[in-house]
C-alpha positions as CSV (number, residue, x, y, z in Angstrom):
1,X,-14.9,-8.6,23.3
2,X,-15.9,-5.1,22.7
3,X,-17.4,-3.5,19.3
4,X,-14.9,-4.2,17.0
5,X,-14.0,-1.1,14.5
6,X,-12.5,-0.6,10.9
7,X,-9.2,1.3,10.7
8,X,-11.0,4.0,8.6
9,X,-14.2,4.4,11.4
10,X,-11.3,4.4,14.0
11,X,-8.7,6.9,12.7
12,X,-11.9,8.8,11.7
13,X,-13.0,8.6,15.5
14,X,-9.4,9.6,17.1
15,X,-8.7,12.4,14.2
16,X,-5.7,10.4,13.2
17,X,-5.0,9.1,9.8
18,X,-5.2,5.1,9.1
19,X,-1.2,5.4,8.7
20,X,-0.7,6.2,12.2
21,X,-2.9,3.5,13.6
22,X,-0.8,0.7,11.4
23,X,2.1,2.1,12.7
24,X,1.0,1.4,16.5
25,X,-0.6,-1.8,15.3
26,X,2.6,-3.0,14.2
27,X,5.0,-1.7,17.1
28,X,2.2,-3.6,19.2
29,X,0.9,-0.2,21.0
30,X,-2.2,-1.1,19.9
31,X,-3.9,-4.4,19.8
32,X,-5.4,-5.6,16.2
33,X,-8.1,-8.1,15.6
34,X,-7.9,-9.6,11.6
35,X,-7.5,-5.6,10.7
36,X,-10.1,-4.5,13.1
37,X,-9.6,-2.6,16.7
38,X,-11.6,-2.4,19.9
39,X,-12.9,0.5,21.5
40,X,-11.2,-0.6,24.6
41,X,-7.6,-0.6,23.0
42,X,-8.2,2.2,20.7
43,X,-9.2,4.5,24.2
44,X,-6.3,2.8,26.0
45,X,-3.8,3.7,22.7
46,X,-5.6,7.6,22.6
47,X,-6.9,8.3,26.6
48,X,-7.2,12.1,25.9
49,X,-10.1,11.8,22.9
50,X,-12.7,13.4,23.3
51,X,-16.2,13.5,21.6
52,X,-15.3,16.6,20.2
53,X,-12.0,16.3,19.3
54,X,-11.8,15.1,15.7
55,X,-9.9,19.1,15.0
56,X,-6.9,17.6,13.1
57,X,-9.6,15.3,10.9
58,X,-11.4,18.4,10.0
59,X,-8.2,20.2,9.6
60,X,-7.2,17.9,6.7
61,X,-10.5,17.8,4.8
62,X,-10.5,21.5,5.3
63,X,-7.2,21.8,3.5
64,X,-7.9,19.5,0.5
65,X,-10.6,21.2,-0.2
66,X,-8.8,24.8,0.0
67,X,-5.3,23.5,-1.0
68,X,-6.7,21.4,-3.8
69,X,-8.8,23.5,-5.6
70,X,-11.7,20.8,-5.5
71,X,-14.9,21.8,-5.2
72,X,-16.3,22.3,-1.5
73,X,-18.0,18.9,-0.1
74,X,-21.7,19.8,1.2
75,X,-21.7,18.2,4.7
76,X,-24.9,17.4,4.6
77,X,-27.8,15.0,6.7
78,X,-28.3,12.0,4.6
79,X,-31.6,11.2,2.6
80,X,-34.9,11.3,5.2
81,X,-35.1,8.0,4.7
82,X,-31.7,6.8,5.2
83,X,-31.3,9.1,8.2
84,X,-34.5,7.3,9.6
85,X,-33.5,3.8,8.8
86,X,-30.0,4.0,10.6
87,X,-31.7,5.5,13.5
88,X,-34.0,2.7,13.9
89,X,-31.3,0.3,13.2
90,X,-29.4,1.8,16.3
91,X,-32.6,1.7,18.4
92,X,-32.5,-1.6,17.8
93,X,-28.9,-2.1,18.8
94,X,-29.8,-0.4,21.8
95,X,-33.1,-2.3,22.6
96,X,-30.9,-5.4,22.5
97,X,-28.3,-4.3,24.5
98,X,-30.7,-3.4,27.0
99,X,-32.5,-6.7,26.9
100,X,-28.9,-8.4,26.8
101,X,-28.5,-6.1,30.5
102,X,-32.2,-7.5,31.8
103,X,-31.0,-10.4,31.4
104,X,-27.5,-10.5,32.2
105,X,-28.9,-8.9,35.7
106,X,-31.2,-11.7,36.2
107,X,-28.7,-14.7,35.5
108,X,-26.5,-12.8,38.0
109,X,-29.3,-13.5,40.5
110,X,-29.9,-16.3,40.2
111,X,-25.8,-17.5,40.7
112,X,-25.8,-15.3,43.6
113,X,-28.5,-17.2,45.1
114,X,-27.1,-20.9,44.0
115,X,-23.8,-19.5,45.8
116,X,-25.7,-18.9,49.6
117,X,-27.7,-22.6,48.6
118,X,-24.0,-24.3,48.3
119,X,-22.5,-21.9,51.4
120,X,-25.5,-23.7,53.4
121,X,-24.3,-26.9,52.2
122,X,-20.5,-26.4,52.8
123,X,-18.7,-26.5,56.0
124,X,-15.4,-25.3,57.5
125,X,-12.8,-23.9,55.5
126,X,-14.8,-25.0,52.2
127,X,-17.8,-22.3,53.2
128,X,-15.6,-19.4,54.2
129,X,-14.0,-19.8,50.9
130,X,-17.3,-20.0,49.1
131,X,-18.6,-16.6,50.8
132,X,-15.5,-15.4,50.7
133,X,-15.4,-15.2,46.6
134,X,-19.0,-14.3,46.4
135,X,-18.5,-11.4,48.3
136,X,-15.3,-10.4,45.7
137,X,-17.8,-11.3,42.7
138,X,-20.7,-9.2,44.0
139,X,-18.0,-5.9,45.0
140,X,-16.3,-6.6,41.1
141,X,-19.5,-6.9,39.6
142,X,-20.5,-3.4,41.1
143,X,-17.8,-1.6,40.4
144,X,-18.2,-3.0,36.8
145,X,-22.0,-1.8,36.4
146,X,-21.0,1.6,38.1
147,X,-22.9,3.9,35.7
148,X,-20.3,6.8,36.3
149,X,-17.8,6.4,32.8
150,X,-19.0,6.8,29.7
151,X,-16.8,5.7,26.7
152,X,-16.5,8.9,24.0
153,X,-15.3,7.1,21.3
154,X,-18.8,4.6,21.5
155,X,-21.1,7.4,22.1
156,X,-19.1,9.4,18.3
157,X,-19.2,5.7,16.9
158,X,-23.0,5.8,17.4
159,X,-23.3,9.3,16.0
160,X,-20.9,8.4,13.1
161,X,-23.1,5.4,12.4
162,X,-26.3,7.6,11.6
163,X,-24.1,10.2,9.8
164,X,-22.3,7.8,7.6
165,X,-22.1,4.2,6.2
166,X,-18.5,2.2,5.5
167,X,-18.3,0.2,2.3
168,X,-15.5,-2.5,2.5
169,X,-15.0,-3.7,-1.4
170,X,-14.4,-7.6,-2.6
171,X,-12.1,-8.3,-3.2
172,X,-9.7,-5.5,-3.0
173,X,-10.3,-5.3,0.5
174,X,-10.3,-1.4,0.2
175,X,-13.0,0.6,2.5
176,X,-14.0,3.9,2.6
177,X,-17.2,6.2,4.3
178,X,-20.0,7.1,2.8
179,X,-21.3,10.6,4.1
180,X,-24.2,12.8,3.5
181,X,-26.3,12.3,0.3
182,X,-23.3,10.8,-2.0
183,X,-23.8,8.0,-4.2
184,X,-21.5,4.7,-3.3
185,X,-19.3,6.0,-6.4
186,X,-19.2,9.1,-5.4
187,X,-17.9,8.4,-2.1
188,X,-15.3,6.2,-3.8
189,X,-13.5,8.6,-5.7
190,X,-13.5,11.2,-3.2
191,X,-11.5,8.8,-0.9
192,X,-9.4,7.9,-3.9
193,X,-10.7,4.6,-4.8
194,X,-10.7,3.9,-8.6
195,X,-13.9,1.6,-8.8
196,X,-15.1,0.5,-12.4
197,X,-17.5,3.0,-13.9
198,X,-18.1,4.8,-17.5
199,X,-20.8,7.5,-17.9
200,X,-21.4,8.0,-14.0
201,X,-25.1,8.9,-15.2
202,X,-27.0,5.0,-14.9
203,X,-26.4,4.1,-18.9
204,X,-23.6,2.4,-19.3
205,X,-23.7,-0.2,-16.7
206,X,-20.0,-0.2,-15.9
207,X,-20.3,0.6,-12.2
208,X,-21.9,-2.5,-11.3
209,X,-21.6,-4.1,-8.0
210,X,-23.2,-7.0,-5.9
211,X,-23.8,-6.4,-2.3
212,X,-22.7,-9.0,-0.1
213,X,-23.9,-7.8,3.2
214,X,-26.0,-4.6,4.1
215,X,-28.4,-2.8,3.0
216,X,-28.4,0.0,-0.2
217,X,-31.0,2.8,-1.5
218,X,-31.7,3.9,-5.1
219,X,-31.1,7.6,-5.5
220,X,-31.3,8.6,-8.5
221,X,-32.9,7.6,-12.0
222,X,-30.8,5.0,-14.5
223,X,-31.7,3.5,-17.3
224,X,-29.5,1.2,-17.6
225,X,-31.8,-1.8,-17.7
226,X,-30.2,-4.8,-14.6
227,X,-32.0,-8.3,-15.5
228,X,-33.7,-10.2,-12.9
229,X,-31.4,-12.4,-12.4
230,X,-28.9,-9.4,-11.5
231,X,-31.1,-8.2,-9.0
232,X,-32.1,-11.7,-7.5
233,X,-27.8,-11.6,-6.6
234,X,-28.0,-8.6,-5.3
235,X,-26.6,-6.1,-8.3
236,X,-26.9,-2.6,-8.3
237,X,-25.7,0.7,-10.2
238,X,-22.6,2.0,-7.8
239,X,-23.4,5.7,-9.3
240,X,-27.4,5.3,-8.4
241,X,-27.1,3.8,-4.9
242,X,-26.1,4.7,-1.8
243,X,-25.5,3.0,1.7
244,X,-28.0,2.7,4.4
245,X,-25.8,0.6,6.4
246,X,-22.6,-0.8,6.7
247,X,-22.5,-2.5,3.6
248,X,-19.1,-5.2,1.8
249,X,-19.7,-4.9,-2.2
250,X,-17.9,-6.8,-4.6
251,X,-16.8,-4.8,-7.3
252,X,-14.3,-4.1,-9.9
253,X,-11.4,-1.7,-9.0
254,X,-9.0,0.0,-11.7
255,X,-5.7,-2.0,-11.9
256,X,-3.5,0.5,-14.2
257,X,-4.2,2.6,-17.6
258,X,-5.2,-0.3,-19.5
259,X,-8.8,-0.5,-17.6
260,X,-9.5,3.0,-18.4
261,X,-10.8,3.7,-21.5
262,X,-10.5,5.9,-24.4
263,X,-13.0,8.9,-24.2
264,X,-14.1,11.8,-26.4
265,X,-16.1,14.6,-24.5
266,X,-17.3,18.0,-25.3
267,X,-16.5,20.0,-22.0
268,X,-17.1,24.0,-21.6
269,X,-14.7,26.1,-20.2
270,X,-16.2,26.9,-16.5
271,X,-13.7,29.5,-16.1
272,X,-10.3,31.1,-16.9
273,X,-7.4,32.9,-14.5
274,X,-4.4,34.0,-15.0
275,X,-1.7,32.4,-12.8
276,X,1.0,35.0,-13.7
277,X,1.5,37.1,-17.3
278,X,2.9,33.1,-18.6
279,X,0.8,30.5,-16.9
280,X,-3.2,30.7,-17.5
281,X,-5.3,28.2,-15.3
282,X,-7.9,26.4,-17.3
283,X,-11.0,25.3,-15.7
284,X,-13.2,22.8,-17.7
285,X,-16.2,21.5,-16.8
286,X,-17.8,18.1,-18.6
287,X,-21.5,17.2,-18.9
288,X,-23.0,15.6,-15.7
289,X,-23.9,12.3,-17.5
290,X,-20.3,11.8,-19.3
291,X,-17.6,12.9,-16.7
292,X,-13.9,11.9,-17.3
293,X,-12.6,8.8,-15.8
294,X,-8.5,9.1,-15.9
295,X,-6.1,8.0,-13.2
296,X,-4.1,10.9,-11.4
297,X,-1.1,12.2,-13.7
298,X,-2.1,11.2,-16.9
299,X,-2.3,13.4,-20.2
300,X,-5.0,14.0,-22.6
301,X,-5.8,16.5,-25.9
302,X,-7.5,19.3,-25.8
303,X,-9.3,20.9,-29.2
304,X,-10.3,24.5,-28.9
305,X,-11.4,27.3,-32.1
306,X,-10.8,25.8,-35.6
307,X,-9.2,22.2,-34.2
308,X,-6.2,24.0,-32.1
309,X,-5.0,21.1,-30.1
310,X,-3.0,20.2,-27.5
311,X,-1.8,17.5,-25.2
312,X,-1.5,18.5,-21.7
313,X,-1.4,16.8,-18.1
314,X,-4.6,17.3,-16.3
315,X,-3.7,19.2,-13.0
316,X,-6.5,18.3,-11.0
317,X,-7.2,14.8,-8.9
318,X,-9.8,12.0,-10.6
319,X,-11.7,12.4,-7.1
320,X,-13.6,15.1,-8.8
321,X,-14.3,13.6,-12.3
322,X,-16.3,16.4,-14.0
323,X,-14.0,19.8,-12.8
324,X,-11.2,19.3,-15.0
325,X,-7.7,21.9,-14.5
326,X,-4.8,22.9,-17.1
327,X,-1.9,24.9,-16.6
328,X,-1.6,26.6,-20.1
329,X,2.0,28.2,-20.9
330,X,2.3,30.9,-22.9
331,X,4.4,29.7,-26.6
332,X,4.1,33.1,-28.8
333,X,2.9,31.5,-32.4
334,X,1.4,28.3,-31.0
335,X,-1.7,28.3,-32.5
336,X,-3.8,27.0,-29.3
337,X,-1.9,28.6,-26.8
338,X,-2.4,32.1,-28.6
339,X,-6.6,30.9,-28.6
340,X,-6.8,30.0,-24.7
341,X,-5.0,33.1,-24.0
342,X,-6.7,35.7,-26.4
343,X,-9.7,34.4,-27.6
344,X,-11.1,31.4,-25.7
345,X,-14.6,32.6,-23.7
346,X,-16.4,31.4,-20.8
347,X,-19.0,28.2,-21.6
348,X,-17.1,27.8,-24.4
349,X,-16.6,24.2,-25.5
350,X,-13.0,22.7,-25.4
351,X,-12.9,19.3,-26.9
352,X,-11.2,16.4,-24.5
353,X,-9.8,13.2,-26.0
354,X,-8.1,10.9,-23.7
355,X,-6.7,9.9,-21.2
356,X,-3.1,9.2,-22.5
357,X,0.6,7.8,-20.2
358,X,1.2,5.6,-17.9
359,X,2.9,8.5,-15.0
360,X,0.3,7.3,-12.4
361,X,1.2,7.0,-8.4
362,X,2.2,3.2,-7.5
363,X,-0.1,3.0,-4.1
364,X,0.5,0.0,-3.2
365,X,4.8,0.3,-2.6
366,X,4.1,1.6,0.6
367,X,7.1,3.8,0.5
368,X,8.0,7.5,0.8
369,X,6.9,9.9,-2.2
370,X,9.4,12.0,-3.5
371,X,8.3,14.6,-6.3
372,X,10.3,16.8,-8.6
373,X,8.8,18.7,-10.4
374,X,10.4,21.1,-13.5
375,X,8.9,23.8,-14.4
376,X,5.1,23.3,-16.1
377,X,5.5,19.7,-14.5
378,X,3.6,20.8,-11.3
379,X,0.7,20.0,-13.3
380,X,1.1,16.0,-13.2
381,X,3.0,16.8,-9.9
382,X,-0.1,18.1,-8.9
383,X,-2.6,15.4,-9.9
384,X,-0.2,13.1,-8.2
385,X,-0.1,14.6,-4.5
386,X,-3.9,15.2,-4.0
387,X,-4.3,11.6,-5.4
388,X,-1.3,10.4,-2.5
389,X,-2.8,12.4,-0.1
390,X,-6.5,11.2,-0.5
391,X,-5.0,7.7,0.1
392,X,-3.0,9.5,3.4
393,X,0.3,8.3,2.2
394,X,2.7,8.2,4.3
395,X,5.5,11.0,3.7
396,X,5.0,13.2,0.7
397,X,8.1,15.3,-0.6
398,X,7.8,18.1,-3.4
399,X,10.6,20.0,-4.9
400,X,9.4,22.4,-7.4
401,X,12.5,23.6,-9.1
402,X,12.3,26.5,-12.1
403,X,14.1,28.2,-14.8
404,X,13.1,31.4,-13.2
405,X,10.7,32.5,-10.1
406,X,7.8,33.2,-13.1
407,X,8.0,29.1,-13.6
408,X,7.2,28.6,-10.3
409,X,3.6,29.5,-10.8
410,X,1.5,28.1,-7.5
411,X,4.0,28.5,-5.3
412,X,1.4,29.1,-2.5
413,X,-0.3,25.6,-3.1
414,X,3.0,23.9,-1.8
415,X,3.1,25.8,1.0
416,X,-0.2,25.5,1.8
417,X,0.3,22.0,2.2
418,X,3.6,22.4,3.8
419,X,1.7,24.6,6.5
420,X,-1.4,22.7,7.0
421,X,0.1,19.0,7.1
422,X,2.6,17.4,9.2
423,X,3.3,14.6,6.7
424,X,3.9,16.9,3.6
425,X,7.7,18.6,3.4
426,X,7.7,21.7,0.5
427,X,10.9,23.0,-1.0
428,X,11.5,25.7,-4.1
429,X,14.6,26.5,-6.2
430,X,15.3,29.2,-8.9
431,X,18.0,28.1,-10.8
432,X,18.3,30.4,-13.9
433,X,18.9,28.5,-16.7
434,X,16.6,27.2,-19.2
435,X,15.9,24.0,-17.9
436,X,14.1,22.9,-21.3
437,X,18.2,23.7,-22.7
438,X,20.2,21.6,-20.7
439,X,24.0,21.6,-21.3
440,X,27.3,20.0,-19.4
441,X,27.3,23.1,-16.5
442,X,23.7,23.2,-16.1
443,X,23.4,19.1,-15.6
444,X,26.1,19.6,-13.1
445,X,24.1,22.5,-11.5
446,X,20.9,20.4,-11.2
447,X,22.5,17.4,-10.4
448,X,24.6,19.4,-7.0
449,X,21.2,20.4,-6.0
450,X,20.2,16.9,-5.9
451,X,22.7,15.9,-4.3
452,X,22.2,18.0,-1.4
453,X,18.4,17.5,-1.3
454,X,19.6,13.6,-1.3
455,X,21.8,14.3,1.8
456,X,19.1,16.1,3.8
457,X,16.5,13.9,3.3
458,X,17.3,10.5,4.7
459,X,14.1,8.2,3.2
460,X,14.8,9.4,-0.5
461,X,17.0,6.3,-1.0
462,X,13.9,4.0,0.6
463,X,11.6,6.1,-1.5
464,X,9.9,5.6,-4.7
465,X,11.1,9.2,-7.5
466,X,8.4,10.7,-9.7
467,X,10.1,13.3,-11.9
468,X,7.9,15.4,-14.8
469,X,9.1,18.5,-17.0
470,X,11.0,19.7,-19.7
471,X,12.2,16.3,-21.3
472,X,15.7,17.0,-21.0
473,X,15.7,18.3,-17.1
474,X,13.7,14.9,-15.9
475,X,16.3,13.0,-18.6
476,X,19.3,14.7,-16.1
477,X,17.7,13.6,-13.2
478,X,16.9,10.2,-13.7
479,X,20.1,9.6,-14.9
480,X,20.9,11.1,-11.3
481,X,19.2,9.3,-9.4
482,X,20.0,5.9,-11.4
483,X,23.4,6.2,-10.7
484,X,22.7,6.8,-6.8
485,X,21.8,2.8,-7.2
486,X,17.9,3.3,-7.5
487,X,16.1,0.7,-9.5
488,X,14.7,2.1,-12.5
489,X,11.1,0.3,-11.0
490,X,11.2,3.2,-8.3
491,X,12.3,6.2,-11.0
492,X,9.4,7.2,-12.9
493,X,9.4,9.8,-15.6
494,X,6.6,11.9,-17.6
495,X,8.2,15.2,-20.1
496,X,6.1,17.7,-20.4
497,X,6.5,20.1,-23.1
């Protein structure tokens, strides 16, 4: 049997996402070995790939990064040594599989020469059928060793194997690459993975992990004292280490709101644009050695000036823990809101308490994501679809719907994905009522729009609802989409003042 590759290595290999390979794995188009594919059947499924050709792959990391608002990733060559130990590792490979050749070659001599002995020895029919099948051996054997093909996908594989190192998690069963110089917890998050971890910084101890198989490095300093015993098994600091090789880690990964625990940090304000004359983006940054673990969608308070608080949503994805985003509204007399807009400065520090609410994404459903959003609810919106789309979900909906055009603040950032990503569907309505006010006409309003999104989209009935704005507005639509038959275990809610 040929090399055997993960989903992730071979989605990464044919610029496909994993989604698309489970689909044909399924339909039977392509042939699956306990979750793992051959080069064979993934070149047979995807004849036209070429070494090259990983375009739409770049395409999508290109457009999280712009789209999202993250930080830019730094492509970058791995540490000297790693670089130099996964080189040797695949000299090795192919010092064996030339050996393996050598040898093949000779063992084919010698059955070549056992056939002419038993030819000599046969008579009649029984020899002519002898030379008869040697000669088809020798001729199939030729044409097999014909040095003229060269597979593209193994040649990338090997390239991909000195650029990068999969992780495969116990017991999850989760997996994800780790590229360049990032830590095996930084890798995690940025493939939206919620492992275990506190401080990030190699003090708390939280991001333990015992490696099963493969080999790790140390990069960077902790102080977090691991006892011999730990070590003897194998247990290392997620946020210190990184993967030389393929490497299977058993390791703890969030389950819901109630692993994440309540945090106090002092962040500074990083920087500070206004999204239109209402709507000022807020760009917090926390210390390096005390980011902000939350799960995408959640809440927390922010304390800026002489205690001014606030709860908001975080806008931003838990892939990158330390660049924080809020979508501040304008509320004339609101003591905070007045601050942020009028007085709050650049490295400024902005208290953060949290995280608070339980309006996370559901991954493992499976189904269609359909997102309203109301108004200032883009913000948990947000958080939501670059969380969904690190985990290449499926189908993605968004309907941003707004009092007036000045609530629909990012507009561009829907489109953008609409644009870039054939999985994402974008849609915008101005419907010029207060949606924070909702009355008899203005329920009916909203609820005829959702009818007729209902009607054009035929998966929103197999799909799982996330709704967040103005409490009133996402009380309307619930109770709209409750009485299409939905389960409540597929509506979820988050108000957002």
């Amino acid at each position: 049997m040929s090399h055997l590759l993960s989903l992730t290595r071979a989605a990464r290999l044919v610029g496909v996402n994993r989604v698309e390979l489970q689909k044909k794995m399924k339909s039977g188009e392509l042939i699956a070995f306990d979750g793992m594919v051959a080069f064979r059947d993934l070149l047979a499924c995807y004849p036209d790939a070429q070494l090259e050709d990983i375009s739409e792959y770049e395409r999508v990391m290109q457009i999280k990064e712009r789209a999202f608002g993250k930080r830019v990733f730094e492509h970058v060559l791995p540490d000297a040594e790693v670089l130099a130990t996964r080189i040797t590792d695949l000299s090795k490979r192919l010092t064996r599989s030339e050996t393996q050749i050598r040898q093949f070659n000779a063992l084919l001599g010698r059955v070549w020469d056992k056939f002419r002995e038993t030819e000599k020895q046969g008579a009649g029919e029984a020899g002519a059928t002898l030379s008869a099948l040697r000669h088809w051996l020798e001729d199939e054997v030729a044409q097999a060793m014909e040095p003229g093909f060269t597979n593209p996908l193994a040649i990338k594989d090997g390239v991909l194997s000195v650029l990068s190192a999969q992780v495969t998690l116990l017991p999850s069963k989760q997996d994800f690459l780790v590229e360049g110089q990032a830590t095996l917890l930084e890798a995690a998050l940025r493939a939206g993975v919620s492992l275990n971890y506190g401080c990030s910084g190699g003090n708390c101890g939280l991001c333990k992990g015992r490696v099963v198989s493969g080999q790790v490095k140390k990069m960077r300093h902790h102080d977090y004292p691991l006892s011999e015993t730990e070590k003897a098994q194998g247990v290392v600091l997620l946020c210190s280490n990184t993967a030389v090789s393929d490497v299977v880690i058993e390791a703890a990964v969030t389950d819901g709101v109630q692993d994440i625990p309540f945090q106090q940090i002092s962040a500074n304000l990083k920087a500070k644009a206004s999204l239109n004359d209402e709507v000022i983006l807020m760009h917090l940054q926390t210390p390096r050695s005390q980011r902000l673990r939350f799960l995408a969608g959640q809440r927390v308070v922010l304390k800026v000036g002489a205690s001014y608080t606030a709860e908001l949503p975080i806008a931003s994805c838990p892939c990158d823990d330390r660049n924080l985003l809020f979508h501040v509204h304008r509320q004339p007399g609101n003591l905070f809101s007045d601050y942020v807009f009028d007085k709050l400065k650049n490295n400024e520090v902005v208290g953060v308490e949290g995280p608070q609410g339980e309006f996370i994404l559901h991954e493992q459903s499976g189904r269609p994501l359909f997102f309203f959003a109301f108004d200032g609810g883009f913000a948990p919106i947000k958080s939501l679809i670059e969380h969904a789309m690190s985990l290449e979900a499926e189908s993605i909906h968004l309907h941003w719907i707004g009092s007036t055009r000045q609530q629909i603040y990012l507009p561009n950032v829907g489109r953008a994905w609409d644009d870039a990503l054939d999985t994402f569907d974008y849609t915008e309505l101005v419907i010029d009522s207060d949606l924070r006010a909702m009355n008899a006409k203005r329920e009916t309003q909203l609820h005829e729009y959702l009818a007729l999104a209902s009607k054009q989209q035929d998966e929103l009935m197999q799909g799982d609802i996330y709704l967040a704005g103005p409490e009133e507005a996402v009380a309307a639509a619930e109770r709209f989409f409750l009485a299409l038959g939905l389960s409540k275990s597929r509506v979820f809610v988050e108000a957002v003042k």
